[in-house]
C-alpha positions, 0 to 999 in steps of 0.5 A: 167593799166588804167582800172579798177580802183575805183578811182572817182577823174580820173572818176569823177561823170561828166566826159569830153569824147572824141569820135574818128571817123567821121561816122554814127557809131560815130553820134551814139555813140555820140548821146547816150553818150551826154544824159548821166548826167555822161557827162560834156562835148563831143569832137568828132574827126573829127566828122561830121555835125550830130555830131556838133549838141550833142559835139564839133567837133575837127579837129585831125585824129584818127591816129594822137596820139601825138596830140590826146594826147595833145588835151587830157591833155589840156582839162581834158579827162577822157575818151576815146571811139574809133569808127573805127578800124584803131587806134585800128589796129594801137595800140591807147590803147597801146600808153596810156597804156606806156605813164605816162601823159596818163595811168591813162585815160581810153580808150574804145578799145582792146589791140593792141594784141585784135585789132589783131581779125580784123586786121589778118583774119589769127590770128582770124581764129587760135583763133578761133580754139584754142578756139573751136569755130564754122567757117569755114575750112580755109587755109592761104597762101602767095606768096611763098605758091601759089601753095599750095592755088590753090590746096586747092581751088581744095579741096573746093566746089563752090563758093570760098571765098577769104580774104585779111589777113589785112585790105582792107577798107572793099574790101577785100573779094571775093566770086567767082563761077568759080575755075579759076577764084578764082586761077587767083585772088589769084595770083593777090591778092598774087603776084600783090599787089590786096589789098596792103599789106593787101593781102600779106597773104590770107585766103581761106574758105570753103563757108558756105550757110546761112543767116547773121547777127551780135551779138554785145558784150560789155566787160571788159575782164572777164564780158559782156553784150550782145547787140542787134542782128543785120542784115545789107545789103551790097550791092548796088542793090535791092536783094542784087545784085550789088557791096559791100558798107560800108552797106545800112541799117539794121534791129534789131533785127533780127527775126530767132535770137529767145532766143534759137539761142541766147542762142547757140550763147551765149554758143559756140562763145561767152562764149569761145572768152571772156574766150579766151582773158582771158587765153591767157591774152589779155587786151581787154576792149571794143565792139566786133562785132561777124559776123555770118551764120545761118547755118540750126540753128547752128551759125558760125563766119565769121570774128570778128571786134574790134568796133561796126559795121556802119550802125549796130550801128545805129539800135544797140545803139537807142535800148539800154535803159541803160546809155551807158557812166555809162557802159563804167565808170563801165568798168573803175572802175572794176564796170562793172559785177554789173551793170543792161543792158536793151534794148528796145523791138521795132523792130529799122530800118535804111536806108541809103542815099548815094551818086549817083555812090557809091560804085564807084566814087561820087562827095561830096559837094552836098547841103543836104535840108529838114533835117528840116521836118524829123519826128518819125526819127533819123538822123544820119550823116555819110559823111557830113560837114558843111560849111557857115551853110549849109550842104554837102556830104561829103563822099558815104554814106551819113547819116542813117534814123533809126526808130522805130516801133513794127514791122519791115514793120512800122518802115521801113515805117517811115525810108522810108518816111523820106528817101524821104523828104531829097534831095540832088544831086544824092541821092539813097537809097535801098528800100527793106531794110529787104526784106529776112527777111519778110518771116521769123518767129519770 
């Protein structure tokens, strides 16, 4: 077992980290990690052009474990932090654990069984009953089972929710208003291959009316901080109308989440996922994003993630006040439980410039200018490279302006002003981030 371990020669007082992940989550996480005087030197893998600016970018896929291993070895790693979850859904924390040359360094994730949570919306859901823990009723079905689903759906009360069992690159979900309709795209989710493989099993749940937000925790297995709420914005048009993206911007914390909300979510969902883990002795040392519905002032979980969650992580990790890599360390070396968490107390907001026709098909190489008259911002990059010292899109979300302020219309008016200051071809942005939010009371 890699962690924990009080062993200073492995996790020395400076230590040499590589980041995986080539997004706005990893900026993030670098930017945080790369302040740290625990950190001798950042590798990001891929990386992108935001992330060149606090490590060393190294051009290795995040599912590419032989030669992650290698880059490993050769340059002295002590510590590994995963972003996305595709290598944790893939089992990276498995191939260190049964490797010699590599069992002795210490990898921020779950388990392959852990990563299990995101990766099977069938698995979750029976976790989550197992362990008592508040969401909705649900039923899994399959192809031969197709019929049985379609029943169920009859059961249910408008509108219908659908989830891929696998993951789907976030397309997974569907909400639908009409019965036939739901039953038509069962079918094609179960029978047409809609999603791939990752529809070959789909979970139908009960709708449940409310209002959404994430709860981020950081564990060892057995001890836990809780990180700052968060609320993000999926979808493309203002209102909340249009297709789902990867996330237009976030808000934190979140206003109704109040300390007796927290305390519910602490003691129902919480307390028994962690506890959960340890009795069915599942090795997990890493995030835990908890999406939730506030429903009438009861939290209920909608799905977990194994990772920190993109563009939450943007308005998450700036508000954190203590050295994220010394909790990281503390989980290496059994330390964890001991160490003090403190978070800043500024409302942090962030809004993301993405490219013109996202969700749908965009073009990347679009020349991105005005970077340099940014100010009372962070940037950070999400789809960019760098190419003859200029900086281009290279992906549909394009980079994440988070700001701070004491409350949320004056740190979204800083994020705002600066989203206007960067141009690129095609550039949109939301501009009512935080809009079903204003009405509520802190």
């Amino acid at each position: 077992m890699c962690c924990p371990r009080r062993n200073t020669e492995i996790y020395p007082y400076r230590m040499n980290v590589l980041v995986l992940g080539s997004g706005g989550r990893e900026h993030a996480l670098s930017w945080k990690i790369s302040q740290s005087s625990l950190c001798e030197k950042l590798f990001i893998a891929p990386g992108n052009a935001g992330t060149s600016s606090v490590g060393q970018n190294v051009d290795i896929s995040v599912n590419d474990f032989p030669t992650i291993k290698t880059f490993v070895l050769e340059n002295d790693i002590n510590m590994v932090v995963v972003g996305p979850e595709d290598p944790l859904v893939n089992g990276i924390y498995d191939f260190f654990q049964n490797d010699s040359a590599l069992s002795d360094i210490c990898l921020i994730g779950p388990s392959k069984e852990g990563a299990k949570l995101e990766g099977s919306k069938d698995y979750s859901k029976q976790f989550m009953m197992r362990h008592n823990i508040p969401t909705a009723a649900y039923g899994s079905f399959t192809a031969e089972t197709l019929k049985e689903g379609c029943d169920f759906l009859e059961t249910l009360n408008p509108p219908y929710v659908l989830k891929a069992d696998g993951l789907a690159a976030g397309k997974g979900v569907l909400i639908l208003d009409e019965l036939e309709t739901a039953k038509a795209e069962l079918k094609a989710m179960l029978t047409e291959a809609k999603f791939g493989k990752a529809s070959s099993t789909v979970v139908i749940e009960e709708f449940l009316d409310g209002i959404e937000l994430s709860v981020f925790v950081l564990t060892d297995g057995k001890n836990y901080k809780v990180l700052p709420s968060a609320k993000d914005y999926k979808r493309i048009g203002e209102g909340d109308k249009g297709l789902n993206t990867g996330g237009m911007g976030a808000i934190s914390p979140v206003p109704f989440a109040d300390s007796i909300f927290m305390e519910k979510v602490e003691n129902t969902i919480i307390k028994p996922t962690v506890f959960g883990l340890q009795e069915e002795n599942i090795d997990y040392k890493g995030f835990i994003f908890i999406g939730l519905m506030n429903v009438g002032g009861e939290p209920f979980v909608i799905e977990y993630n194994v990772r920190m969650g993109d563009p939450e992580t943007e308005v998450v990790i700036p508000r954190i006040k203590s050295d994220l890599l010394n909790l990281f360390r503390g989980i290496a070396m059994g330390t964890f439980g001991e160490q003090d968490f403190y978070v800043d107390e500024d409302v942090a907001t962030t809004v993301m410039l993405v490219s013109g026709g996202y969700p749908e098909s965009y073009e990347k190489g679009k020349e991105i200018v005005g970077l340099e008259e940014v100010e009372n911002s962070l940037v950070f990059h999400a789809g960019t490279k760098e190419d003859n010292q200029k900086v281009l899109t290279n992906g549909g979300r394009v980079m994440a302006l988070t700001s701070f302020g004491r409350t949320m219309e004056e740190a979204l008016e800083k994020s705002f002003d600066n989203a206007k200051k960067i141009h690129f071809d095609g550039k949109y942005f939301r501009r009512d981030i935080g809009f079903d939010l204003k009405e509520e009371k802190v």
